[in-house]
BALOBA-1460 file (C-alpha; in Angstrom, 3 decimals):
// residues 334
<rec num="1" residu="x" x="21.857" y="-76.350" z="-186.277"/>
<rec num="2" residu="x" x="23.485" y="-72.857" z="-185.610"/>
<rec num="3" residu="x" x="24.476" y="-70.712" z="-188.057"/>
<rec num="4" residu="x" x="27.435" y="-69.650" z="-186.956"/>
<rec num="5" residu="x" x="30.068" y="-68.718" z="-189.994"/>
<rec num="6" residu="x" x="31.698" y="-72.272" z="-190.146"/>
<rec num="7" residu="x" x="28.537" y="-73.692" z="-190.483"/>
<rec num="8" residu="x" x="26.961" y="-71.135" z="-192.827"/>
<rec num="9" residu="x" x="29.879" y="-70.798" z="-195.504"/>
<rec num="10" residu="x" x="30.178" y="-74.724" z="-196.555"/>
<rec num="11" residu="x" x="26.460" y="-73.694" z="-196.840"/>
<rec num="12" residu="x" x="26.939" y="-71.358" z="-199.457"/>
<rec num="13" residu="x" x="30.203" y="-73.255" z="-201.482"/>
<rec num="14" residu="x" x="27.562" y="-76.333" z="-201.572"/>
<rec num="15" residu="x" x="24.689" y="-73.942" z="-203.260"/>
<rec num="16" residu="x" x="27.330" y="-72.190" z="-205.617"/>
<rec num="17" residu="x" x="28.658" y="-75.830" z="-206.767"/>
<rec num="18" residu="x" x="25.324" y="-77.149" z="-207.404"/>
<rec num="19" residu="x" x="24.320" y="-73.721" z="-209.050"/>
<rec num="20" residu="x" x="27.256" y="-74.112" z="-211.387"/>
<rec num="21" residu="x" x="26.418" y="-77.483" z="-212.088"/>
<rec num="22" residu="x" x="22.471" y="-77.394" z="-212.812"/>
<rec num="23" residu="x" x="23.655" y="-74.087" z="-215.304"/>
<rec num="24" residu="x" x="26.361" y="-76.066" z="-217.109"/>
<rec num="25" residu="x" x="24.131" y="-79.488" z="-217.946"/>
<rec num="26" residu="x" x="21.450" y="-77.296" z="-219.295"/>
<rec num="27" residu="x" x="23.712" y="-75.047" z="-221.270"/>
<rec num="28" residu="x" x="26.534" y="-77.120" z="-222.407"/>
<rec num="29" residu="x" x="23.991" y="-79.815" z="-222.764"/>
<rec num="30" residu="x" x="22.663" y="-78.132" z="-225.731"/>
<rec num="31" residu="x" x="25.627" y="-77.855" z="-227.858"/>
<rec num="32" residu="x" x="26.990" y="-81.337" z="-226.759"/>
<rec num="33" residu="x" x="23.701" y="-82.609" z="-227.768"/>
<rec num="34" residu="x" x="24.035" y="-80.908" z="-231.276"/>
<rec num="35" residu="x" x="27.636" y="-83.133" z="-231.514"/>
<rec num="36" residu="x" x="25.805" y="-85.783" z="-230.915"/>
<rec num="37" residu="x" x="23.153" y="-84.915" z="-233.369"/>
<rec num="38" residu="x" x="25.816" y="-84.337" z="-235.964"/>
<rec num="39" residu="x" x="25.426" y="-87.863" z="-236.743"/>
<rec num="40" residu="x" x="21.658" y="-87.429" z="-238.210"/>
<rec num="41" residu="x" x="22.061" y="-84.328" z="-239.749"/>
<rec num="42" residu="x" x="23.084" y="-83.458" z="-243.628"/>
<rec num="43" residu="x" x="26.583" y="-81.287" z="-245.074"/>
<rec num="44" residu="x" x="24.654" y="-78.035" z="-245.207"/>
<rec num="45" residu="x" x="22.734" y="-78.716" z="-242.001"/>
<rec num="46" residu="x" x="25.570" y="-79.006" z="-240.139"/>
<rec num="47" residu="x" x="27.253" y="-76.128" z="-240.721"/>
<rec num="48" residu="x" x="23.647" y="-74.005" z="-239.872"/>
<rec num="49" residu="x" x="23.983" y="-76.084" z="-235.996"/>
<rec num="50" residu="x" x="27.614" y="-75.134" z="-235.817"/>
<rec num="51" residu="x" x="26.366" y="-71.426" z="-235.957"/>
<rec num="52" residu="x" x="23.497" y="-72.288" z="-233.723"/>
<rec num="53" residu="x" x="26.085" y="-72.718" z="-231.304"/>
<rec num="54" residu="x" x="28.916" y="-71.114" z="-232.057"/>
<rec num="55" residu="x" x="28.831" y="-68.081" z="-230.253"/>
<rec num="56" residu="x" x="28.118" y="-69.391" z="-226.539"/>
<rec num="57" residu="x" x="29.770" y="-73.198" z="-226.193"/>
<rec num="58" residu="x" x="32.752" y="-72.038" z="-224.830"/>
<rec num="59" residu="x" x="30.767" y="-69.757" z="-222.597"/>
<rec num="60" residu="x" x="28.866" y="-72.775" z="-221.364"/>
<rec num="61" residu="x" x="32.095" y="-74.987" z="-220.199"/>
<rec num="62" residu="x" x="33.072" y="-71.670" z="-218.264"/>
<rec num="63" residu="x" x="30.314" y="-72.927" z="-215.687"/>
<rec num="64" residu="x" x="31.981" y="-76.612" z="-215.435"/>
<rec num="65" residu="x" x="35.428" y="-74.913" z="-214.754"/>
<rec num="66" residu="x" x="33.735" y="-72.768" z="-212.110"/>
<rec num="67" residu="x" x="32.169" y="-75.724" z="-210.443"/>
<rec num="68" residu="x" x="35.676" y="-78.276" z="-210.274"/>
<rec num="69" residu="x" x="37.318" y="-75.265" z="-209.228"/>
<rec num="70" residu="x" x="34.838" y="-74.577" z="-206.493"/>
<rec num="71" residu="x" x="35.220" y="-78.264" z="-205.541"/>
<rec num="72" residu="x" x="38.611" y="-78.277" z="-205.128"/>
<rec num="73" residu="x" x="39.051" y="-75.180" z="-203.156"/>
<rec num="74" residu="x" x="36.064" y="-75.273" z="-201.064"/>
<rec num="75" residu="x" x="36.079" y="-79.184" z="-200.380"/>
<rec num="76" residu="x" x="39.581" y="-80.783" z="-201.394"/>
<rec num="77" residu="x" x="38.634" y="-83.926" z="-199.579"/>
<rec num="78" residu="x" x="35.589" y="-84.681" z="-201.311"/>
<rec num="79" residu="x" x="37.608" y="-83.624" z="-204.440"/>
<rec num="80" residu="x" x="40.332" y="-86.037" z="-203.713"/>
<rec num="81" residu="x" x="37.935" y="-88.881" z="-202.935"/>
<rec num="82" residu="x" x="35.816" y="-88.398" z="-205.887"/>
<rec num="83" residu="x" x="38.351" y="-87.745" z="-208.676"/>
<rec num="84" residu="x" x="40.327" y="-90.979" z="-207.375"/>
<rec num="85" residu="x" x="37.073" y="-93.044" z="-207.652"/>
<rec num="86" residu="x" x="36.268" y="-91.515" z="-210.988"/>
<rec num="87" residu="x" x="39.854" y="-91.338" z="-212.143"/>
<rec num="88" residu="x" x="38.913" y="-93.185" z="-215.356"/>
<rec num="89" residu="x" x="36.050" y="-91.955" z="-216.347"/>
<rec num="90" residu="x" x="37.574" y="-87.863" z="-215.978"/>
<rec num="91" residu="x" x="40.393" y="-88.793" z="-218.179"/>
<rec num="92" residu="x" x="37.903" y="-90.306" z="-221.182"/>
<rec num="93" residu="x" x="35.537" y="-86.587" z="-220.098"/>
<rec num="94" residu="x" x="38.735" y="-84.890" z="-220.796"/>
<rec num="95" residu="x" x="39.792" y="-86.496" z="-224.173"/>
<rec num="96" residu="x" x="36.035" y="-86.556" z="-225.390"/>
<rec num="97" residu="x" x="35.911" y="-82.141" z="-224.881"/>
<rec num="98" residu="x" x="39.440" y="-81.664" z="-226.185"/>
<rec num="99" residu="x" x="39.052" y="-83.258" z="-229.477"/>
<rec num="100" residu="x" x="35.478" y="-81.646" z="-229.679"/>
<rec num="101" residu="x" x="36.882" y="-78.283" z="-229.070"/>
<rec num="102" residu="x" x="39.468" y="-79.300" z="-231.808"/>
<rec num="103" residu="x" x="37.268" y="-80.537" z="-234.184"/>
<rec num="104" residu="x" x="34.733" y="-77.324" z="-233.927"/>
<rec num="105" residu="x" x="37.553" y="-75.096" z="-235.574"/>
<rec num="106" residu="x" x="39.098" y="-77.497" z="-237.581"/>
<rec num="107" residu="x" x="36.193" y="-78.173" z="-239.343"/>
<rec num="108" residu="x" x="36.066" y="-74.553" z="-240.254"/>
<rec num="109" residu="x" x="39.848" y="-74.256" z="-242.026"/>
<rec num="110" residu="x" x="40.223" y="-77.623" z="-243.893"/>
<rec num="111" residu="x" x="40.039" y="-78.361" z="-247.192"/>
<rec num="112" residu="x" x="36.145" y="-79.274" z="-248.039"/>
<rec num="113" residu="x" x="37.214" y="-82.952" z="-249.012"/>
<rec num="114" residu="x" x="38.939" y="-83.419" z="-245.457"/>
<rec num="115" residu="x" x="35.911" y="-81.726" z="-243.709"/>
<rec num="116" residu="x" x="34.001" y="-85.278" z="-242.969"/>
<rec num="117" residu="x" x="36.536" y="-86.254" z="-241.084"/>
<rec num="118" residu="x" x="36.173" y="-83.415" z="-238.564"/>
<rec num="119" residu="x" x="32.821" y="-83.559" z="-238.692"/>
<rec num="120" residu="x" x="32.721" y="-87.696" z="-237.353"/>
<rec num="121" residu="x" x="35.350" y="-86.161" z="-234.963"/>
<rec num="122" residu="x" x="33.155" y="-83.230" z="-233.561"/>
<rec num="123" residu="x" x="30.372" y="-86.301" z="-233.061"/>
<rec num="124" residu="x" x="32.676" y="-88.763" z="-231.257"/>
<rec num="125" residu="x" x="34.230" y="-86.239" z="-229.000"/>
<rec num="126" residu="x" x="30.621" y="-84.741" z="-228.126"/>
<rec num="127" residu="x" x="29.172" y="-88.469" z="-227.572"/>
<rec num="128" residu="x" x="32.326" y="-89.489" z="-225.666"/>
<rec num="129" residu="x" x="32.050" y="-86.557" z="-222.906"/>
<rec num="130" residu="x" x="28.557" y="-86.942" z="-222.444"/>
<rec num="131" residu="x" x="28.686" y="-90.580" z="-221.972"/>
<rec num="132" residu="x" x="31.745" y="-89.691" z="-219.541"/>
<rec num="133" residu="x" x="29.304" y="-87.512" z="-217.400"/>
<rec num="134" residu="x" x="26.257" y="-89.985" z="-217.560"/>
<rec num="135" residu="x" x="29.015" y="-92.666" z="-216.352"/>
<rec num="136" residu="x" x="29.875" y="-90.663" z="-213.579"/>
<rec num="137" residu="x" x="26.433" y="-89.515" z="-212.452"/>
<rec num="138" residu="x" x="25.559" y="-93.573" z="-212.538"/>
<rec num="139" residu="x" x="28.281" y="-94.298" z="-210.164"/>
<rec num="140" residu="x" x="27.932" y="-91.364" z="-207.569"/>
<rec num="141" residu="x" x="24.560" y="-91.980" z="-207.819"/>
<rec num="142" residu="x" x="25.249" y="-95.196" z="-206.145"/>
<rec num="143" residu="x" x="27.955" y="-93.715" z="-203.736"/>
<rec num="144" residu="x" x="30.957" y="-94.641" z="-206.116"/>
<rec num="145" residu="x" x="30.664" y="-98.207" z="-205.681"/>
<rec num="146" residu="x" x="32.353" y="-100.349" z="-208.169"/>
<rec num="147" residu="x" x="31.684" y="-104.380" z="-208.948"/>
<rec num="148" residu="x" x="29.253" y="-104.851" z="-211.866"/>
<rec num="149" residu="x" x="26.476" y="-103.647" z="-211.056"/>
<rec num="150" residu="x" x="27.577" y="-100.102" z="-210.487"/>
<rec num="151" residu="x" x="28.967" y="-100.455" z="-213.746"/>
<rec num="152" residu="x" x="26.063" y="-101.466" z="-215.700"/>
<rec num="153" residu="x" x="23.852" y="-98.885" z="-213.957"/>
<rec num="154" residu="x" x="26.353" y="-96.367" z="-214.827"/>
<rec num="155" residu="x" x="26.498" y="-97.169" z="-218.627"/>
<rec num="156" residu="x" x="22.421" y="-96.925" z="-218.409"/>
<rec num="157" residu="x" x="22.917" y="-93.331" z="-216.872"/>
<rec num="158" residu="x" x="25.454" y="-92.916" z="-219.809"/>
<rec num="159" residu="x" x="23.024" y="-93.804" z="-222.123"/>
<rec num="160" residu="x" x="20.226" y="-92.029" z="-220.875"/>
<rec num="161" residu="x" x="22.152" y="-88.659" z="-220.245"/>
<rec num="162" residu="x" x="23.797" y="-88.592" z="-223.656"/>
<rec num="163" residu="x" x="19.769" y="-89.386" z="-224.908"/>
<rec num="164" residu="x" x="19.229" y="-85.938" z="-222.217"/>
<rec num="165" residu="x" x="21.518" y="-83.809" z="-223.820"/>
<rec num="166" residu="x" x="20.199" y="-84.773" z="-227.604"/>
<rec num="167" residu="x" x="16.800" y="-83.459" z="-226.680"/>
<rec num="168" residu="x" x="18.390" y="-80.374" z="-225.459"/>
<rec num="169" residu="x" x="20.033" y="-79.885" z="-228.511"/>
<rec num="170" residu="x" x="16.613" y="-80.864" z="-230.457"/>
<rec num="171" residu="x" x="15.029" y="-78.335" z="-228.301"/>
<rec num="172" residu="x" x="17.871" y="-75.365" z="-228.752"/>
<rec num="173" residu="x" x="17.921" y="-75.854" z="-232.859"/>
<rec num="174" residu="x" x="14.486" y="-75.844" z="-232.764"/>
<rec num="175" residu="x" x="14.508" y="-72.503" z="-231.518"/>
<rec num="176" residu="x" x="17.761" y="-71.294" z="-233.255"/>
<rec num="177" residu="x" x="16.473" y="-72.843" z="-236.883"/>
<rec num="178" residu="x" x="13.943" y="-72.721" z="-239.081"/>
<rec num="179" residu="x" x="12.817" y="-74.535" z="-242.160"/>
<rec num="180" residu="x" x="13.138" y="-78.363" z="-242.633"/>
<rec num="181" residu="x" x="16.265" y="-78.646" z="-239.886"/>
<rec num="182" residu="x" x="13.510" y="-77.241" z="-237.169"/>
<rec num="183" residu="x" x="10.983" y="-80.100" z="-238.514"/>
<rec num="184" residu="x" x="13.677" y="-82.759" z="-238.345"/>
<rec num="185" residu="x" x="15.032" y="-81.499" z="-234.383"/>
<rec num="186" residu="x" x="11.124" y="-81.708" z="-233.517"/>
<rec num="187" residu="x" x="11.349" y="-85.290" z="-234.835"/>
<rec num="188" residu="x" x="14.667" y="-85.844" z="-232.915"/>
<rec num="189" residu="x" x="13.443" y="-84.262" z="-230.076"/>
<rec num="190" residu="x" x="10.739" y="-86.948" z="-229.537"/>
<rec num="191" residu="x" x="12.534" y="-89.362" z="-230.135"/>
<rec num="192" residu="x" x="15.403" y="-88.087" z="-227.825"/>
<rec num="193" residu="x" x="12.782" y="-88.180" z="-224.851"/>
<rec num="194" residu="x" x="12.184" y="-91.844" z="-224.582"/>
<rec num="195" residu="x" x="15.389" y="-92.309" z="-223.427"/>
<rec num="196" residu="x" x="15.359" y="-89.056" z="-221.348"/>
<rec num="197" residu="x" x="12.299" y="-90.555" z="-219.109"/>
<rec num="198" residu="x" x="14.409" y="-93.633" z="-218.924"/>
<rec num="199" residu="x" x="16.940" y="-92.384" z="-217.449"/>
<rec num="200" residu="x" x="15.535" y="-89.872" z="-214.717"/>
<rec num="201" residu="x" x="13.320" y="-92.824" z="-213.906"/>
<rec num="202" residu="x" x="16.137" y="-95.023" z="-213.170"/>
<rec num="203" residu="x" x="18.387" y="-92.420" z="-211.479"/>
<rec num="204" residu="x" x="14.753" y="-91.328" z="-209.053"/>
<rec num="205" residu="x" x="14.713" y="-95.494" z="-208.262"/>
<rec num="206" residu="x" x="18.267" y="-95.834" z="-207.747"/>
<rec num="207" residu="x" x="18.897" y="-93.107" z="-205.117"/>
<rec num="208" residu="x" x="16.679" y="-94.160" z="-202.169"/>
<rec num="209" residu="x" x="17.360" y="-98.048" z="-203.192"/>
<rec num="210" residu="x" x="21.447" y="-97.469" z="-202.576"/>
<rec num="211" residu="x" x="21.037" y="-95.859" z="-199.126"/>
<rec num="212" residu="x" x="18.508" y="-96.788" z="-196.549"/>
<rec num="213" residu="x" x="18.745" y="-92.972" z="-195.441"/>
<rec num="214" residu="x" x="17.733" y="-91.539" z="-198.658"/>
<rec num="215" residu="x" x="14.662" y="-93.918" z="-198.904"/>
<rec num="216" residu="x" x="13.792" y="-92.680" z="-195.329"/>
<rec num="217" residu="x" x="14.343" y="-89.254" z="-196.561"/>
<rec num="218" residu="x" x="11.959" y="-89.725" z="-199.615"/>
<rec num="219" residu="x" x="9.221" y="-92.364" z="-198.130"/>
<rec num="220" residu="x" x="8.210" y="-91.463" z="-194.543"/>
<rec num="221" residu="x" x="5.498" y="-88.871" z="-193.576"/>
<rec num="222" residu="x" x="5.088" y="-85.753" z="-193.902"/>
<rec num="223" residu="x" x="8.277" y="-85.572" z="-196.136"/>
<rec num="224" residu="x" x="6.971" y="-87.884" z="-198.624"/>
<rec num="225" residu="x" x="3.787" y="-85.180" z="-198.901"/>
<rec num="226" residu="x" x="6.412" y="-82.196" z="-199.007"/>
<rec num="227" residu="x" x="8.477" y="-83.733" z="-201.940"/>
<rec num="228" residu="x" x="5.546" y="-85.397" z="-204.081"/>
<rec num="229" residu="x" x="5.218" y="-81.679" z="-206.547"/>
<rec num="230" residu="x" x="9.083" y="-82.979" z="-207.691"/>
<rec num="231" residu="x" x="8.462" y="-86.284" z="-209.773"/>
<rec num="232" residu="x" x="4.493" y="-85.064" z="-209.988"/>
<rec num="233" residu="x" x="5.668" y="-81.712" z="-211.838"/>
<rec num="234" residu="x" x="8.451" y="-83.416" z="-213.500"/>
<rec num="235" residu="x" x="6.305" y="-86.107" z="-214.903"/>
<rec num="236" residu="x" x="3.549" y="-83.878" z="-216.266"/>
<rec num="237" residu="x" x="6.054" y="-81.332" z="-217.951"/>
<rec num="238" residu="x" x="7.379" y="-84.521" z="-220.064"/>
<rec num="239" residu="x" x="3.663" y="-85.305" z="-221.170"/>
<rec num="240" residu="x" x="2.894" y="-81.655" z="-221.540"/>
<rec num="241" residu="x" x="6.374" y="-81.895" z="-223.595"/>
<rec num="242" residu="x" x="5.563" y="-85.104" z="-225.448"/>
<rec num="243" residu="x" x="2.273" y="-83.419" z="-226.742"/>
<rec num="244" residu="x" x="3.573" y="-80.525" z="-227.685"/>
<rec num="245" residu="x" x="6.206" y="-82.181" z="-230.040"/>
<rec num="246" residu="x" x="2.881" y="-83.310" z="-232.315"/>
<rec num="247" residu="x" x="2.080" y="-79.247" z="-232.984"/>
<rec num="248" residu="x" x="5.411" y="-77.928" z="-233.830"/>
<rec num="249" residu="x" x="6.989" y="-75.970" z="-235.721"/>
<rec num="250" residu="x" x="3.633" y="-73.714" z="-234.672"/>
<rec num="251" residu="x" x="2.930" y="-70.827" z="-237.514"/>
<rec num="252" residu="x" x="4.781" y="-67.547" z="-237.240"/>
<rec num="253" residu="x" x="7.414" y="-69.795" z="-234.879"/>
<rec num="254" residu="x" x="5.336" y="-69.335" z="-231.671"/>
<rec num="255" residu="x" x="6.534" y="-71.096" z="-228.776"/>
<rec num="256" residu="x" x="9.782" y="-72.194" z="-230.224"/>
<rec num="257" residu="x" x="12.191" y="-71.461" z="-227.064"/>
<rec num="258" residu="x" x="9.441" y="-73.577" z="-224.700"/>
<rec num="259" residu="x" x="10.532" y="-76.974" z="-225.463"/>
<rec num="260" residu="x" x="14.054" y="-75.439" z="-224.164"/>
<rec num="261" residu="x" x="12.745" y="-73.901" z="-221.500"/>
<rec num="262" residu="x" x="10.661" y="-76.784" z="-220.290"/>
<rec num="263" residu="x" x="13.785" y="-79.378" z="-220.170"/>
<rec num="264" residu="x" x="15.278" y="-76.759" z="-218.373"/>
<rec num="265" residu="x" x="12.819" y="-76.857" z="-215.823"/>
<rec num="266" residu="x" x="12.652" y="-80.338" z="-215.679"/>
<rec num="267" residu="x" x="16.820" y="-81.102" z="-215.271"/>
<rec num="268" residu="x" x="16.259" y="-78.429" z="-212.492"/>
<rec num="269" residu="x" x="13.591" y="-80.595" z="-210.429"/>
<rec num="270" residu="x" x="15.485" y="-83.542" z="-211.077"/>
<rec num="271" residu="x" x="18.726" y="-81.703" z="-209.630"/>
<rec num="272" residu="x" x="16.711" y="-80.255" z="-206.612"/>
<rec num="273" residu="x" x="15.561" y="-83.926" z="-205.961"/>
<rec num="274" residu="x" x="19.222" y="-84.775" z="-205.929"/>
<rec num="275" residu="x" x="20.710" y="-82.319" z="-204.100"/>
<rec num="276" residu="x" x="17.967" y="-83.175" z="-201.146"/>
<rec num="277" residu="x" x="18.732" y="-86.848" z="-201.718"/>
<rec num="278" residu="x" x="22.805" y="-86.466" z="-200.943"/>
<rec num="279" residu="x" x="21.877" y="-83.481" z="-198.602"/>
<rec num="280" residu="x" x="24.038" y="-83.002" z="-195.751"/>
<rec num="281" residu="x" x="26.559" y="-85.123" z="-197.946"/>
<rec num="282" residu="x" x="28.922" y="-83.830" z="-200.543"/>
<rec num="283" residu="x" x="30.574" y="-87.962" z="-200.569"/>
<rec num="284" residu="x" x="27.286" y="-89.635" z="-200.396"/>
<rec num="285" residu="x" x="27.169" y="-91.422" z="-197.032"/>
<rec num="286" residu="x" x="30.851" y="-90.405" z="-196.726"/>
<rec num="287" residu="x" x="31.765" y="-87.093" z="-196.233"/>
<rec num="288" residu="x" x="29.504" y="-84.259" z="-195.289"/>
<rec num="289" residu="x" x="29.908" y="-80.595" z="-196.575"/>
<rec num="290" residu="x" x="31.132" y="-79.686" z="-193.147"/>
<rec num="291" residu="x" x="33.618" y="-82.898" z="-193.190"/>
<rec num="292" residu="x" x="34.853" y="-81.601" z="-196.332"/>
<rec num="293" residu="x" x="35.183" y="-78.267" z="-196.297"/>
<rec num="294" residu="x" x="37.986" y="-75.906" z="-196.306"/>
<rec num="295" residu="x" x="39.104" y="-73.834" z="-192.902"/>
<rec num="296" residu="x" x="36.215" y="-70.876" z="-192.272"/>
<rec num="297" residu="x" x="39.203" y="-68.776" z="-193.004"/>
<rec num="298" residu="x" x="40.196" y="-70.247" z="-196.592"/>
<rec num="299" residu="x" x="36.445" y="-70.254" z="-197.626"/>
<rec num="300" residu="x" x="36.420" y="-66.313" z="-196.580"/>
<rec num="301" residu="x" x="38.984" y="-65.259" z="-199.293"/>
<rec num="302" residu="x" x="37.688" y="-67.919" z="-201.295"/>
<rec num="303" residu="x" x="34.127" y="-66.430" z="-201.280"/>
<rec num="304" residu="x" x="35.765" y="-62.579" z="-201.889"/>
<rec num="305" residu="x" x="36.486" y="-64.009" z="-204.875"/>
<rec num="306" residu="x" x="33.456" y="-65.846" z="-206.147"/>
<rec num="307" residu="x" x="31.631" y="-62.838" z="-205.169"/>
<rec num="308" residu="x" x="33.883" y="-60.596" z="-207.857"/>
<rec num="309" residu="x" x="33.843" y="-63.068" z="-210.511"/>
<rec num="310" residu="x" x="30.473" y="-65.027" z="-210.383"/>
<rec num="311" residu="x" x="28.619" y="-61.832" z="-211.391"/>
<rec num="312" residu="x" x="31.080" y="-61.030" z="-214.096"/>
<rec num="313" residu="x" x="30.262" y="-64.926" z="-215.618"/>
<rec num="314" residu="x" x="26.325" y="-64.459" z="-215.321"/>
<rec num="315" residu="x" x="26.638" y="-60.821" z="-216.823"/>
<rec num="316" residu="x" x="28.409" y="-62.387" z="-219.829"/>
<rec num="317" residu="x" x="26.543" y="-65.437" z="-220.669"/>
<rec num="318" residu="x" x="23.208" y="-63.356" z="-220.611"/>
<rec num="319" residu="x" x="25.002" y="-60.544" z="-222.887"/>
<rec num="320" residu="x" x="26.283" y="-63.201" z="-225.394"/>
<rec num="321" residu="x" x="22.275" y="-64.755" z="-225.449"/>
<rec num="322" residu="x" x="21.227" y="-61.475" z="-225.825"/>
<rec num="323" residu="x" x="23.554" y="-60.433" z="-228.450"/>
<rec num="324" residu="x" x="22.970" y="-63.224" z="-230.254"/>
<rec num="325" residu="x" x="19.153" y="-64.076" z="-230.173"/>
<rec num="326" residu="x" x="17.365" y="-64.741" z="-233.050"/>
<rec num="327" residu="x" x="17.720" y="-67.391" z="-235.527"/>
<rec num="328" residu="x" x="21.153" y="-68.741" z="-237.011"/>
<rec num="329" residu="x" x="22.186" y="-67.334" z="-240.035"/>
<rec num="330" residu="x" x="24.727" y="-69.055" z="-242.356"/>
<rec num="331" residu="x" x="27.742" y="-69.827" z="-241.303"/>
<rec num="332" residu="x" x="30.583" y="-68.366" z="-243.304"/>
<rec num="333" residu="x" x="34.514" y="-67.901" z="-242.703"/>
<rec num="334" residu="x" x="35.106" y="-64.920" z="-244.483"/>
C-alpha cells in the first residue's frame, strides 16, 4: 500500500478516533463507575466520591465529544451507517449522561431531605449510559446485526462493561480515598472483576466467531505467534490484579494508583486487539476507512484543526490531574 496523502490521512483520523476512544472509557469509566457504585455506598460516603470526581468528569466526556466529532467529519458514512443501526441505543446513552450531569449538581443545592432522590438519580443515569455503551460495543462487535442473538450478546457486553467501569471506579476511589471507603472499593473492586473477565472473554470469542476474516486474522501462522503477548499479558495482569486486591489498602498507601493503572493497561490491550480485529474496517466488513473517509482535501483543514486543539485537551486533562492529586477532601458548598 502507498502512502500517498489520501491514503495516509484516513490513517491518521482512524488513530485519533481510536485514541479518543481508549482515553474516554478509561477516564470517564471511572466516574461512571462511581454512579454506579453510588448504589453500595453510605450518605457521607457519597458525598467524599462526588469530590473524588468532581473536578475532572466533565473533562473526561470532552474525549467522547472529540471522538463523534472526529467520526462525523472524518468518516460521515460510517457515521451515518452506524448511528442509524444504533439509533436506539444513542438516544437511551444520551438520556442516561444528561440526567447524570443533572443529578451531580442537583444533589449539591437541594434541600438535605430531597437529596436521596438525586442521589438514586445520579446512579440510574450513570448505570443507564454505561449499559448504553456495553449495548453498543455488543452489537458492533458483531457487525451491527440485529435478530436475537445480537441482542442477547449485546445485553451480556452491557452487563459486563457496566461490571468494567465499576472496577474502574473501585480502582480510582481507592486511590482518591482513604479510611474504611478505600477498604470497601478494594472489596468492590474484586468483586467488580468477575464480571470484567466475563466480558472481555466473551467480546475476544465473539470477534473472530462473527467474521471468518477476523478468525483468519487471529488463528493462522505466524500472526497467531505475533498477537499471542495480547490475551497472554491481558490475562496475567487480571491475576496479578486479582492477587493484589487480597494486600490492599498496603501501609503508608503504597501502590494505591496501580490497580488504576493496571485496568488501564488492560482496556488498552483489549482495544489494540480490537482495533487489529476491525482493521482496515471502520463498518466491520462494510466500509473501510478509505470507503469512508472524507475528500483528502476536507481531512486537510480538518487535521489543521485537530492539530490546534488536541494538544490544548491533553494539556488540560493532565493540568486538572495534576492540580488535583492527592486524596479527596470533604466536599463542601460553601
Amino acid at each position: 500500500m502507498t502512502l500517498d496523502w489520501p491514503t495516509l490521512l484516513p490513517l491518521i483520523f482512524a488513530g485519533l478516533m481510536g485514541l479518543a476512544i481508549l482515553v474516554y472509557v478509561v477516564l470517564d469509566g471511572f466516574d461512571l463507575g462511581i454512579g454506579i457504585l453510588f448504589s453500595l455506598a453510605g450518605d457521607k460516603d457519597k458525598d467524599t466520591m462526588i469530590a473524588a470526581i468532581g473536578p475532572f468528569w466533565d473533562a473526561n466526556e470532552t474525549w467522547l465529544v472529540l471522538a463523534v466529532g472526529l467520526l462525523l467529519v472524518a468518516f460521515p458514512m460510517a457515521h451515518g451507517v452506524i448511528l442509524t443501526a444504533l439509533y436506539l441505543p444513542v438516544f437511551v446513552l444520551l438520556i442516561g449522561l444528561i440526567l447524570r450531569g443533572v443529578a451531580f449538581d442537583f444533589r449539591a443545592k437541594v434541600p438535605s431531605g430531597k437529596k436521596q432522590r438525586w442521589n438514586r438519580l445520579f446512579f440510574a443515569g450513570s448505570l443507564i449510559a454505561s449499559l448504553a455503551q456495553g449495548y453498543m460495543l455488543g452489537v458492533y462487535v458483531l457487525g451491527l446485526q440485529s435478530g436475537l442473538a445480537a441482542t442477547a450478546f449485546g445485553v451480556l457486553v452491557a452487563l459486563c462493561l457496566a461490571a468494567a467501569y465499576a472496577a474502574m471506579g473501585a480502582a480510582w476511589l481507592i486511590y482518591k480515598t482513604e479510611g474504611d471507603l478505600q477498604t470497601r472499593a478494594v472489596r468492590w473492586l474484586r468483586s467488580a472483576l468477575v464480571l470484567t473477565v466475563l466480558g472481555m472473554a466473551a467480546i475476544s470469542l465473539a470477534t473472530p466467531l462473527a467474521s471468518p476474516r477476523i478468525f483468519a486474522k487471529w488463528f493462522v501462522f505466524p500472526e497467531m505467534l505475533y498477537l499471542s503477548p495480547l490475551p497472554i499479558l491481558s490475562a496475567l495482569l487480571f491475576i496479578w490484579l486479582w492477587r493484589q486486591t487480597f494486600h490492599l489498602p498496603k501501609e503508608g498507601d503504597r501502590h494505591s494508583l496501580l490497580p488504576f493503572l493496571t485496568l488501564a493497561a488492560i482496556f488498552t490491550l483489549g482495544f489494540a486487539g480490537l482495533a487489529w480485529s476491525f482493521y482496515p474496517y471502520v463498518v466491520p466488513d462494510k466500509l473501510t476507512i478509505w470507503q469512508a473517509a472524507s475528500a483528502p482535501e476536507s481531512l486537510v483543514v480538518i487535521l489543521v484543526g485537530a492539530i490546534i486543539v488536541l494538544p490544548i485537551i491533553i494539556f488540560y486533562s493532565f493540568y486538572a490531574y495534576r492540580v488535583f492529586a492527592g486524596k479527596a477532601t470533604d466536599l463542601t458548598y460553601d
